[in-house]
C-alpha positions as CSV (number, residue, x, y, z in Angstrom):
1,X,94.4,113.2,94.3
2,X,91.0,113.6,93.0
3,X,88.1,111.5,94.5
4,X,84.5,111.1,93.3
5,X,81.3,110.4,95.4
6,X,79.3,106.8,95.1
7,X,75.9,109.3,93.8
8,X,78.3,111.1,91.2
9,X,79.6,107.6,90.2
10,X,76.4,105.8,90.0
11,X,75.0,108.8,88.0
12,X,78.4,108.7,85.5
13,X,77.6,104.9,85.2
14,X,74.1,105.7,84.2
15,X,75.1,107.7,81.7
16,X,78.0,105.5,80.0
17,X,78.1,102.3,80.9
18,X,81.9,102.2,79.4
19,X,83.0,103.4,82.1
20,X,86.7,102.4,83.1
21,X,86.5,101.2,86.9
22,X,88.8,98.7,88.3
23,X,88.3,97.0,91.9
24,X,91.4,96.9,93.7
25,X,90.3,94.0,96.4
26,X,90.7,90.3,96.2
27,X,89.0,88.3,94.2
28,X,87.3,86.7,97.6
29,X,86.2,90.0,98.6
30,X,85.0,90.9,95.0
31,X,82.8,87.9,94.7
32,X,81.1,89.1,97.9
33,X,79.8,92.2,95.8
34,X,80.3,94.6,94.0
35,X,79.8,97.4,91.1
36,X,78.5,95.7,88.2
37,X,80.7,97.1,85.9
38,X,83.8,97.3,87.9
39,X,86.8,94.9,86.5
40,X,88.9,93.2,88.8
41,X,92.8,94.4,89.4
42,X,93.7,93.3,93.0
43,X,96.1,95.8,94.7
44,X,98.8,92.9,95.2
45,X,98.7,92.1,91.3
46,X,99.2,95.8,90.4
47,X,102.0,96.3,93.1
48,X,103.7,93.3,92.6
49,X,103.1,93.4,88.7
50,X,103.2,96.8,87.8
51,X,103.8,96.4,84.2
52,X,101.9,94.2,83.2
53,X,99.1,94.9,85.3
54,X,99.3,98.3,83.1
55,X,99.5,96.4,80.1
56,X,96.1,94.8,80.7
57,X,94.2,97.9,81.3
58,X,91.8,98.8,78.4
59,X,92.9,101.5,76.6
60,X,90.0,103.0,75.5
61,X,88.0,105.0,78.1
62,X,90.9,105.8,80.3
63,X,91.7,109.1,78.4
64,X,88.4,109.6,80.1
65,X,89.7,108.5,83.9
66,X,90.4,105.9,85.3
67,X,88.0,105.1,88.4
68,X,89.4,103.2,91.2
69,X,87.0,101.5,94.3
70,X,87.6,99.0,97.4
71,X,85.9,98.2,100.1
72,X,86.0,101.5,101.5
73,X,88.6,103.7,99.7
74,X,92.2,103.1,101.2
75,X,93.3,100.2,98.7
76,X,92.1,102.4,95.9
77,X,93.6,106.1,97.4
78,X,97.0,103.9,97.2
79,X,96.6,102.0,93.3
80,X,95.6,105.3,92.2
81,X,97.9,107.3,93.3
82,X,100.8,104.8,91.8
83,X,98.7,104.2,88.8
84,X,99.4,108.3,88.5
85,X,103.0,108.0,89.4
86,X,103.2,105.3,86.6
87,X,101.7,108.2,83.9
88,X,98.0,106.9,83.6
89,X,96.1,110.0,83.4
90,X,93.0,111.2,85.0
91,X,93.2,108.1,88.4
92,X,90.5,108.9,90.8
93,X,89.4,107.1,93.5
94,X,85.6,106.4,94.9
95,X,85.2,107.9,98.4
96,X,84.1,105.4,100.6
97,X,84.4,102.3,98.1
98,X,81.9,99.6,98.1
99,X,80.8,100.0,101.2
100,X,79.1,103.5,100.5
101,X,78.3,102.2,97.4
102,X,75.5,98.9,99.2
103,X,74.7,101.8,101.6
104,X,73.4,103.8,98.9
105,X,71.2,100.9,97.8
106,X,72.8,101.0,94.2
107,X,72.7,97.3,92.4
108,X,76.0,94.8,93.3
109,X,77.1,91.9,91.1
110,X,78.2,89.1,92.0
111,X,80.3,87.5,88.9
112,X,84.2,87.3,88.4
113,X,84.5,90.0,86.0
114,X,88.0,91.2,85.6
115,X,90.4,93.8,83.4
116,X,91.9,90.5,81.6
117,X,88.3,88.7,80.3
């Protein structure tokens, strides 16, 4: 499974900002912080809902990967390695999540932004 580092991420985010990054927490802990442009898709709704948590994935961008972040990276290790199973190309995860991602100092939002608005 292929991982990516906060710096490479915040650098790819820099760069295009259409980015496809999902946040596998809770909503809870996603309103406590976190990447601005990360959508919400809470581990529970994508196990329990597989299909249709599939179904509201954007299409575009995820030709380009599929970035996947939590707190600090076992909720995402997990989605993305059943979004793979379920064919979505190109998952990777971000290595130390959220958490690495504040302790890097880079920008956290604060909004309910998720894959479905």
């Amino acid at each position: 499974m292929r991982f990516i580092e906060v710096e490479e991420l915040y650098e790819k985010i820099q760069m295009d900002k259409k980015l496809l990054l999902i946040d596998v927490r809770s909503e809870e802990e996603f309103k406590t912080g976190h990447v601005p442009e990360a959508k919400l898709l809470p581990l529970d709704t994508l196990l329990n809902k597989l299909s249709s948590a599939l179904e509201m994935l954007p299409e575009q961008n995820v030709g380009d990967g599929l970035y996947v972040i939590c707190l600090s990276d076992r909720r995402s290790l997990v989605a993305a390695k059943i979004l793979a199973e379920m064919g979505v190309p190109d998952c990777i995860y971000v290595k130390g999540g959220t958490k690495a991602w504040a302790a890097q100092g880079y920008p956290l939002a604060y909004d309910l932004n998720t894959v479905t608005s």
